[in-house]
Phi, psi and omega in degrees: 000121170293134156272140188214151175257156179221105192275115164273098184316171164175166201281315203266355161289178167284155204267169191303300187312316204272265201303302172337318184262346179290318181304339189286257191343319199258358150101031182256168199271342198196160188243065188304151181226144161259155168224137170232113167283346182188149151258114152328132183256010123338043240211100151300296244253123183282114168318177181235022117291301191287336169101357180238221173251352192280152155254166176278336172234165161290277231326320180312339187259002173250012209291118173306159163283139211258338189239001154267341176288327180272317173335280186321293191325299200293280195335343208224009180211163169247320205246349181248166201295135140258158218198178188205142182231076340246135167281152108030343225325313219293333154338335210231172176286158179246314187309300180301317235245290226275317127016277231282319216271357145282325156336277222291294197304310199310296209304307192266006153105009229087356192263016194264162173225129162310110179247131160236185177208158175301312205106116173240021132282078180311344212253319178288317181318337198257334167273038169257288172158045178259135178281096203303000185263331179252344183334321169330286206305315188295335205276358198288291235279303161357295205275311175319318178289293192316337192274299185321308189297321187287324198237002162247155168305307169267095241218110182222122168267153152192092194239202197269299172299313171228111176262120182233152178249199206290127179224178173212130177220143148211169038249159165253148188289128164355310186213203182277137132323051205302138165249125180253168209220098147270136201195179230240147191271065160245188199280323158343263112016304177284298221290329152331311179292307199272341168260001189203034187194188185223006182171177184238142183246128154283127162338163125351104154108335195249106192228011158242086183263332182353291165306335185263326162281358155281312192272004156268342170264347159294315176282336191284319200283333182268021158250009170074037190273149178255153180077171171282132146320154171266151185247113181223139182245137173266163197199144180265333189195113165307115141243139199268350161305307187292321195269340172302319170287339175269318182282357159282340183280341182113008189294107189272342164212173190206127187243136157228178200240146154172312161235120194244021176266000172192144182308318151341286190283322171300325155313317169297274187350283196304336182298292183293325158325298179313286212288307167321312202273358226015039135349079161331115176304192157202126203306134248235140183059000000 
């Protein structure tokens, strides 16, 4: 089981390039990034922490682009993974987003990993023109064509969102592309996960999975998937009974977040996090 940090960007945080090599040096496996591109300030649609239309943090409307953000990242580190917690794709051109994010694994050697989500902001989905009923269905197709573009040489999609005919796109990336689905842990959800994805991000707050990681490997082995879902938990406070128990259930990593106004507190911050977890530092260049 991996340790990983999960930054919720912002124009008033440390920038990627700055917070990206302390997370390396302080031994940790990966760097999450989120994406929101812009909030209606119109808003129907309930977070699924506050239960309303409010949000809980500003940050969501200051949110970086999740994939320049990872760029600034890949120049300044070598060895951890980056990622999203969760992106967007349906948000995006699928041609172009398939582009930018083999652009992005080439550049860092491999190391990227795809967290997408359905969208539980209905309100930002509807100026991209996504149909709050299909999204599955779109993010699914999104995701089949970009895969389509990475592994074949003449590369042709034909769905319902997305139609492309016989093309040539490179680079392709070095190996697959994992992709994880964050969402809420149901049967729903897995089964979705287990036809179009390689793992799962747990909510906010939801750290009694036991039960939701049986049933997600129960579904993935009788749908003849081969091997383990990957499992990543956000997590609020390393205890070490609960992580002892997510590495016996198959849990493979654990994301915690954290104070991101200055190099100083984050550096404390990632020092002590590191000890808790016992984390080998690593030497800087």
């Amino acid at each position: 089981m991996e340790f990983g940090i999960v930054q919720f960007t912002s124009d008033r945080g440390l920038k990627p390039h700055v917070l990206a090599p302390l997370i390396e040096e302080a031994g940790f496996a990966s760097y999450f990034v989120p994406e929101h591109g812009h909030i209606p300030t119109r808003r129907d649609a309930a977070h699924p922490q506050t239960g309303d239309s409010s949000l809980p943090d500003d940050r969501y409307m200051r949110t970086l682009d999740p994939w320049t953000s990872l760029a600034a990242a890949a120049a300044v580190t070598e060895r951890i993974r980056l990622a999203t917690a969760v992106a967007l794709p349906v948000q995006s051109d699928p041609i172009t987003l398939a582009k930018t994010l083999a652009t992005l694994d080439h550049i860092s050697d491999g190391r990227l990993t795809l967290g997408v989500g359905f969208g539980w902001n209905l309100d930002e989905l509807a100026d991209h023109k996504v149909p709050p009923k299909r999204r599955r269905t779109m993010l699914r197709e999104y995701l089949e064509s970009m895969r389509a573009l990475w592994t074949d040489e003449e590369a042709e999609y034909h769905g319902e969102f997305v139609d492309f005919g016989p093309s040539w796109a490179w680079p392709k990336p070095a190996e697959h592309i994992p992709t994880l689905v964050g969402a809420a842990g149901n049967e729903k959800n897995f089964k979705w996960i287990t036809r179009s994805a390689d793992g799962w991000i747990t909510t906010p707050g939801e750290d009694d999975i036991e039960g939701s990681v049986a049933l997600l490997k129960q579904i993935w082995s009788d749908a003849g998937r081969a091997g383990d879902p990957q499992i990543v938990v956000l997590d609020f406070k390393p205890v070490a009974e609960k992580l002892d128990k997510w590495r016996e259930i198959g849990v493979t990593q654990v994301l915690y977040g954290l104070p991101d106004d200055s190099v100083e507190r984050a550096t404390a911050y990632l020092a002590k996090l590191a000890g808790k977890l016992d984390l080998a530092p690593v030497a800087a260049g």
